[in-house]
C-alpha positions as CSV (number, residue, x, y, z in Angstrom):
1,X,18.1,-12.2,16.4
2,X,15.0,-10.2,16.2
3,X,16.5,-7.2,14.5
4,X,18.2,-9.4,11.4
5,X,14.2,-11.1,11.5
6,X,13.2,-7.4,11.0
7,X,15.4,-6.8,8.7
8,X,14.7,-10.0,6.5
9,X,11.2,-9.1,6.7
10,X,11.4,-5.7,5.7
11,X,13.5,-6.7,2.9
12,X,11.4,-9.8,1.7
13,X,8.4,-7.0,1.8
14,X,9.6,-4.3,-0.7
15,X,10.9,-6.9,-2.7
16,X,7.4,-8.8,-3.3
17,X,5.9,-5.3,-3.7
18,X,8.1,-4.0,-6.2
19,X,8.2,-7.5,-8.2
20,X,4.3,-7.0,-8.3
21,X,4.3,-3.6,-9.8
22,X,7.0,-4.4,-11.7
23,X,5.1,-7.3,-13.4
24,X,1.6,-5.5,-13.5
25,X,4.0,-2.6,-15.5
26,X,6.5,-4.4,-17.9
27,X,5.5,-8.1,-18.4
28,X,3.2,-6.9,-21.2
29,X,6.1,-4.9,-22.8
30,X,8.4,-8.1,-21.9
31,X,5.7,-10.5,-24.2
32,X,5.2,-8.6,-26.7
33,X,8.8,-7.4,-27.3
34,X,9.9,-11.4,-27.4
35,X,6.6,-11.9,-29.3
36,X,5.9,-15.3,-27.5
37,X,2.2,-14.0,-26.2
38,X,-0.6,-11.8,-26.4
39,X,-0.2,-8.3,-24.3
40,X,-3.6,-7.6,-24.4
41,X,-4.6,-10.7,-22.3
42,X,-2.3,-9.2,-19.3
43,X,-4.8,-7.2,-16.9
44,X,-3.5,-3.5,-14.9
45,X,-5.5,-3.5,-11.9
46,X,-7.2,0.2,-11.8
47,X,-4.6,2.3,-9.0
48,X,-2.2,-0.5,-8.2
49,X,0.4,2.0,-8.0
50,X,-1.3,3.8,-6.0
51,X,-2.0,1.4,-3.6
52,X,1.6,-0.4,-4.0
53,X,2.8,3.1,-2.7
54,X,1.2,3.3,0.3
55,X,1.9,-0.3,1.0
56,X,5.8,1.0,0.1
57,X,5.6,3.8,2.6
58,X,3.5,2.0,5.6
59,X,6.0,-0.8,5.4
60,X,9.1,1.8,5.3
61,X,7.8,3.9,8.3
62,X,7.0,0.4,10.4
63,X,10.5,-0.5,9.9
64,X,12.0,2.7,10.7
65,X,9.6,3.6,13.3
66,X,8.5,0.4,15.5
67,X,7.0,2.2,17.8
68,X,3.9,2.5,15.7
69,X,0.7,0.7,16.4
70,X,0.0,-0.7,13.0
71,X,-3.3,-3.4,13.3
72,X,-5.1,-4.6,10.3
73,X,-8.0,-2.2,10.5
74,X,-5.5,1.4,9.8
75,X,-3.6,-0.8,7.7
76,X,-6.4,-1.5,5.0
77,X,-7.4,2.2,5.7
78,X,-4.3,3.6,5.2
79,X,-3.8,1.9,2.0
80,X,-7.5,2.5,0.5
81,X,-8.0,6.2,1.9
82,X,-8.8,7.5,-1.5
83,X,-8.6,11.0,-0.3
84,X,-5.0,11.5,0.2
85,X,-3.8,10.9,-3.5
86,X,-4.7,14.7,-3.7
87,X,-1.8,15.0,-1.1
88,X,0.2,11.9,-3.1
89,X,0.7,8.5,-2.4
90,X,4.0,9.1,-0.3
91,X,1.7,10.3,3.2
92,X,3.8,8.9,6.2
93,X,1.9,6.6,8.3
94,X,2.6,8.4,11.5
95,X,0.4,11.4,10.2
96,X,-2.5,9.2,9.1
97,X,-2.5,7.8,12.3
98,X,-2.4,10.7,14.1
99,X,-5.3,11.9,12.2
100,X,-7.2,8.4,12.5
101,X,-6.5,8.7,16.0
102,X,-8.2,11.8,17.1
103,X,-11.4,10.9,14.7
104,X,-12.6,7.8,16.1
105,X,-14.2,5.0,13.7
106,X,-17.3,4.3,15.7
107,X,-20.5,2.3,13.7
108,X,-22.7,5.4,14.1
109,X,-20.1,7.7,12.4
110,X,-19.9,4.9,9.6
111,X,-23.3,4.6,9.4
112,X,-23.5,8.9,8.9
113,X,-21.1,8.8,6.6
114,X,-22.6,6.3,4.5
115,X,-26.2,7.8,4.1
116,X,-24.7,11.3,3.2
């Protein structure tokens, strides 16, 4: 029972992030093509893509790797970490969290890294 549950939830997951991006992309295009509203009132949050690609691949690798500690501080990281769009959105989870691991978040690093 708890791998179909699993299953259903890693299928319910990529399906609610790909009908988001698909809205944020084409429901403009979709109203303005029927002409029954005004495209420019539709809002593209800046990066969604961005961050509905790492959501994509953290949800991808935690199915295919349960193993994983996944808790909702790395999580939020993991999605936000600006940095690694230079390496593209497609990072796998298990190297950020290698990485996050051996560079511990502690408040005096945050606090260093804040006034810098």
């Amino acid at each position: 029972m708890k791998v179909r549950s699993d299953k259903t939830h890693f299928i319910v997951s990529i399906s609610f992030l790909l009908f988001i991006m698909a809205y944020f992309k084409y429901y403009g295009w979709l109203l303005e093509t029927l002409q029954i509203g005004d495209p420019q009132l539709i809002f593209s949050p800046l990066g969604y893509s961005f961050i509905i690609f790492s959501m994509l691949s953290c949800v991808i690798d935690a199915y295919r790797h349960p193993d994983l500690k996944l808790n909702f501080f790395t999580y939020f990281n993991y999605i936000l970490f600006f940095p690694k769009i230079f390496m593209g959105p497609l990072m796998r989870y298990a190297d950020f969290q290698s990485q996050w691991n051996t560079h511990p978040t502690t408040i005096d690093n945050l606090y260093q890294g804040s006034i810098l």
